[in-house]
Backbone as ProteinMPNN parsed JSONL, in Angstrom:
{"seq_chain_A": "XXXXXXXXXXXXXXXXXXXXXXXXXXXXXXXXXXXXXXXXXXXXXXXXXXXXXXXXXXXXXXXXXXXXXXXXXXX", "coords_chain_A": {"N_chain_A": [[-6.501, 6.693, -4.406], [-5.058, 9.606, -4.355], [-0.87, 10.084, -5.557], [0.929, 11.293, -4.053], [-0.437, 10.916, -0.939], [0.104, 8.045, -1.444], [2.941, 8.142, -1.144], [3.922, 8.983, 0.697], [2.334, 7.683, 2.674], [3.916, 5.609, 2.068], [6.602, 6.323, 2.609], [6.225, 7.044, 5.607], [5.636, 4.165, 6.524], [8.408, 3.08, 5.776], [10.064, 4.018, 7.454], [8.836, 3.486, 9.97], [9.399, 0.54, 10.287], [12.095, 1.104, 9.778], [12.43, 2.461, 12.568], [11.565, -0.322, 13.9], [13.951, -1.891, 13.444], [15.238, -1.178, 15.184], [15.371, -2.396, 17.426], [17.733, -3.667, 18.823], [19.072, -1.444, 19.205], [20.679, -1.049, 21.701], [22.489, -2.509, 21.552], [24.635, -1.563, 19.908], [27.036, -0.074, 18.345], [28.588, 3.563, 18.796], [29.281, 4.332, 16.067], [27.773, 2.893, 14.522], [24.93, 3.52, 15.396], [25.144, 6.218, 14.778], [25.418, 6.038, 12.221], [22.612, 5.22, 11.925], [21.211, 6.933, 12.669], [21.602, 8.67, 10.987], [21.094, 7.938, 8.353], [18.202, 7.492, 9.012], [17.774, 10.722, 9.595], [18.436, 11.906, 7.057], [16.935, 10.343, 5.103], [14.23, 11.448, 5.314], [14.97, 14.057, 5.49], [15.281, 13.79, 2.836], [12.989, 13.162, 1.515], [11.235, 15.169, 2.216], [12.525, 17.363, 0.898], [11.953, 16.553, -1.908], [9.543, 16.182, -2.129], [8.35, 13.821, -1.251], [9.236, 11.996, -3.159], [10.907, 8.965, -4.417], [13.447, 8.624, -5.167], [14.554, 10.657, -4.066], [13.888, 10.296, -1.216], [15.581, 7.708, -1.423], [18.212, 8.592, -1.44], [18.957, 10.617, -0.03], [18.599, 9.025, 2.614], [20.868, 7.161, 1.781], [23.186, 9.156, 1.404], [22.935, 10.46, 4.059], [23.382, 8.203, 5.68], [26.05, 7.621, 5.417], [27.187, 10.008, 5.705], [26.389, 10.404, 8.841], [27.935, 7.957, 9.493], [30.757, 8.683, 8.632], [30.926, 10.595, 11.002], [30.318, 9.613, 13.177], [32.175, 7.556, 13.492], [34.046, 9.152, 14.394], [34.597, 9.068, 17.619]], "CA_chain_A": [[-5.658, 7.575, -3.627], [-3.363, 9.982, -4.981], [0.13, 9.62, -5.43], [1.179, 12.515, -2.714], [-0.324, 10.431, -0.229], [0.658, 7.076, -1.638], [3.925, 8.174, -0.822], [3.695, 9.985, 2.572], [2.269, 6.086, 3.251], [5.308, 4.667, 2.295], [7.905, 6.983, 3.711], [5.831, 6.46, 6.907], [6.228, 2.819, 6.492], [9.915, 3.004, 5.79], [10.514, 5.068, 8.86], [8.123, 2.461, 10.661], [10.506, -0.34, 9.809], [13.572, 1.553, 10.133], [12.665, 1.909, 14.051], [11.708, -1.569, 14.433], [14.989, -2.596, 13.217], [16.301, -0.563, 16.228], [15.382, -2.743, 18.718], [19.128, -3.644, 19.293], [19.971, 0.314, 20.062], [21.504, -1.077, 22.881], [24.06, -3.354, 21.493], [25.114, -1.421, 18.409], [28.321, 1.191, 19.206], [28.247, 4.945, 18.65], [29.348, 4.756, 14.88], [26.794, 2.375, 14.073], [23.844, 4.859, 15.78], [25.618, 7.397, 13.712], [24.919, 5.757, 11.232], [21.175, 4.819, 11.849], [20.666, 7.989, 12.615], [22.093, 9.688, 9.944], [20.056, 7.585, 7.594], [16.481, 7.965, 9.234], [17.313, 11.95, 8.996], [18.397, 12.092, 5.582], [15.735, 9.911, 4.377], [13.263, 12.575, 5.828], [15.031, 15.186, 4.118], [15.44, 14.021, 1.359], [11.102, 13.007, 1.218], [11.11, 17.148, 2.369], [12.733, 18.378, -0.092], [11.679, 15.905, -3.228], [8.049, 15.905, -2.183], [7.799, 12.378, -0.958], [9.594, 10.82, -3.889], [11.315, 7.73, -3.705], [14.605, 8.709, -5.632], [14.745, 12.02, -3.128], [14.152, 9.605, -0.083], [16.7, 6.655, -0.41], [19.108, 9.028, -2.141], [18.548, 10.918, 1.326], [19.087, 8.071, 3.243], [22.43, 7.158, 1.702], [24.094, 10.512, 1.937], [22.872, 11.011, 5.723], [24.165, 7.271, 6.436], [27.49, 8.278, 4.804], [27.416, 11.762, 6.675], [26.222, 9.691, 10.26], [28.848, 7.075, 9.477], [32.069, 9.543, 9.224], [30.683, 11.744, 12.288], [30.352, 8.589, 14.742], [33.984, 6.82, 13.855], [35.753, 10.221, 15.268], [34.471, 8.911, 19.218]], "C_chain_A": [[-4.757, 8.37, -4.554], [-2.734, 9.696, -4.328], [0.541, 10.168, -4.093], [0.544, 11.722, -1.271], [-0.166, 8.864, -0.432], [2.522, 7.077, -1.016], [4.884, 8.853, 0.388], [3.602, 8.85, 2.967], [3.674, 5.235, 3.281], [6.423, 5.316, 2.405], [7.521, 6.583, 5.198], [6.061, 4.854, 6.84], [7.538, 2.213, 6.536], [10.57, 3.184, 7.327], [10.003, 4.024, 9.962], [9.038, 1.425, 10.754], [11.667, -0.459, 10.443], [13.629, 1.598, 11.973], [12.672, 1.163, 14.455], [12.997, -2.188, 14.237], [15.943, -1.934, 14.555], [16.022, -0.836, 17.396], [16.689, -3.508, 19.357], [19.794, -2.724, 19.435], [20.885, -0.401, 20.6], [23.074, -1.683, 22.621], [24.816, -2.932, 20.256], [26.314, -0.133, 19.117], [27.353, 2.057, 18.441], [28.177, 4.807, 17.116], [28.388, 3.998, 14.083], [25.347, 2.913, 14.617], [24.119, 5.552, 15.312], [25.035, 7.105, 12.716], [23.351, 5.518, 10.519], [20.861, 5.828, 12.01], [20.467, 9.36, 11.624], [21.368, 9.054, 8.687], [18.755, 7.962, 7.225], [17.074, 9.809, 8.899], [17.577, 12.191, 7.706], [17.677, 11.267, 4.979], [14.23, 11.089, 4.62], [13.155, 13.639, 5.411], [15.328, 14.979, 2.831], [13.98, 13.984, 1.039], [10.714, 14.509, 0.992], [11.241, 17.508, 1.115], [12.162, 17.997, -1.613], [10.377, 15.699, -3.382], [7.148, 14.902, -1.668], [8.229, 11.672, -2.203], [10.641, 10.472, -3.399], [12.825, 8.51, -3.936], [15.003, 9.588, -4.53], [15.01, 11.2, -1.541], [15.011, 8.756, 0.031], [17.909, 7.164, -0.919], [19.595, 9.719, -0.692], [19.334, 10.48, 2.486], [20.421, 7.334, 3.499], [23.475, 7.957, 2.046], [23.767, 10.344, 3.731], [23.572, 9.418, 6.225], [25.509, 7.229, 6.307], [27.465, 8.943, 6.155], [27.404, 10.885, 8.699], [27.564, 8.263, 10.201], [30.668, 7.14, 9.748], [32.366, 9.717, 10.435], [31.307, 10.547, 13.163], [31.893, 7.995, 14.29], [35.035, 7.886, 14.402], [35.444, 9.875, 16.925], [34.811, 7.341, 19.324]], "O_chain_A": [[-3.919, 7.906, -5.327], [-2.901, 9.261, -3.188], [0.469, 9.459, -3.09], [1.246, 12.032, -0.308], [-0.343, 8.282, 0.638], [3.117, 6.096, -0.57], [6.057, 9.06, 0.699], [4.543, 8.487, 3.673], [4.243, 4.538, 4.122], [7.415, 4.607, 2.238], [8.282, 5.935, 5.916], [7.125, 4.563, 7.386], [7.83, 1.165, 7.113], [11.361, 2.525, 8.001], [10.802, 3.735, 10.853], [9.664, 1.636, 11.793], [12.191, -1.302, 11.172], [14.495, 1.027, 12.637], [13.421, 1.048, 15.425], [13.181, -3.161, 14.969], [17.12, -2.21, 14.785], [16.196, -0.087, 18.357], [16.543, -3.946, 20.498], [20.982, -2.811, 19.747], [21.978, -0.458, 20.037], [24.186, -1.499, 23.116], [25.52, -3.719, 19.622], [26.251, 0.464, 20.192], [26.28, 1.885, 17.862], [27.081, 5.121, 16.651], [28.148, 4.419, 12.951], [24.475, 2.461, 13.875], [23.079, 6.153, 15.046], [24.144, 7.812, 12.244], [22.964, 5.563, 9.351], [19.83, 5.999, 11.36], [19.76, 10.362, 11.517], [21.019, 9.926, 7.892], [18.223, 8.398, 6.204], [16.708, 10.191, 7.787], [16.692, 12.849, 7.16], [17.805, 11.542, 3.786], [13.369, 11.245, 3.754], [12.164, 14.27, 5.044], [15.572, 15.787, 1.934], [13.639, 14.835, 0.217], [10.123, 14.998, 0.029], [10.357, 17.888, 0.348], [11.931, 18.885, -2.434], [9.898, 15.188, -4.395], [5.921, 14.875, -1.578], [7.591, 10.641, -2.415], [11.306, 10.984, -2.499], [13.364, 8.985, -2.936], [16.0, 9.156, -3.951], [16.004, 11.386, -0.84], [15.509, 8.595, 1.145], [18.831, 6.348, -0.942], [20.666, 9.31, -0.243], [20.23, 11.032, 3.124], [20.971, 6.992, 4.546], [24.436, 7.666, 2.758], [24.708, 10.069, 4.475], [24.32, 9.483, 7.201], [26.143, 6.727, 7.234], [27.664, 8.521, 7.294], [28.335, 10.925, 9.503], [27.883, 7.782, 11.288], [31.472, 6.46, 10.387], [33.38, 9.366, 11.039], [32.421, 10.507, 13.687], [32.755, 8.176, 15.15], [36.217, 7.759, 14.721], [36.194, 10.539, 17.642], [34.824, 6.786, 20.422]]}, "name": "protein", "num_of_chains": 1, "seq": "XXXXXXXXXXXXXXXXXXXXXXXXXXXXXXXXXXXXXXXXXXXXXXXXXXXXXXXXXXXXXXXXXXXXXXXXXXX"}
């Protein structure tokens, strides 16, 4: 396989994951869905913009759970 889809596989896998871990939606507040949410999309863009590398995706991931972590503690 190339890499390019070695790593399309495991962003999809990540992302795979990352929803199963969200089968407690229900019991998590707003700033903690902020937060999950702001993760999964900045892991996505960061894959976008870096090609599907890793450094680009959990670098991504951090910033947008940051960024989703601020947002949700102002409600």
């Amino acid at each position: 396989m190339k890499a390019a889809t070695l790593s399309k596989l495991g962003v999809m896998g990540i992302l795979v994951l990352a929803l199963g871990g969200c089968s407690s939606w229900d019991n998590m507040s707003h700033r903690q869905k902020s937060t999950v949410t702001g993760a999964g999309l900045g892991g996505v863009a960061g894959a976008v913009i870096t090609g599907g590398g890793v450094l680009g995706t959990v670098g991504g991931a951090a910033i947008g759970g940051v960024i989703g972590d601020q947002v949700g503690k102002n409600k």
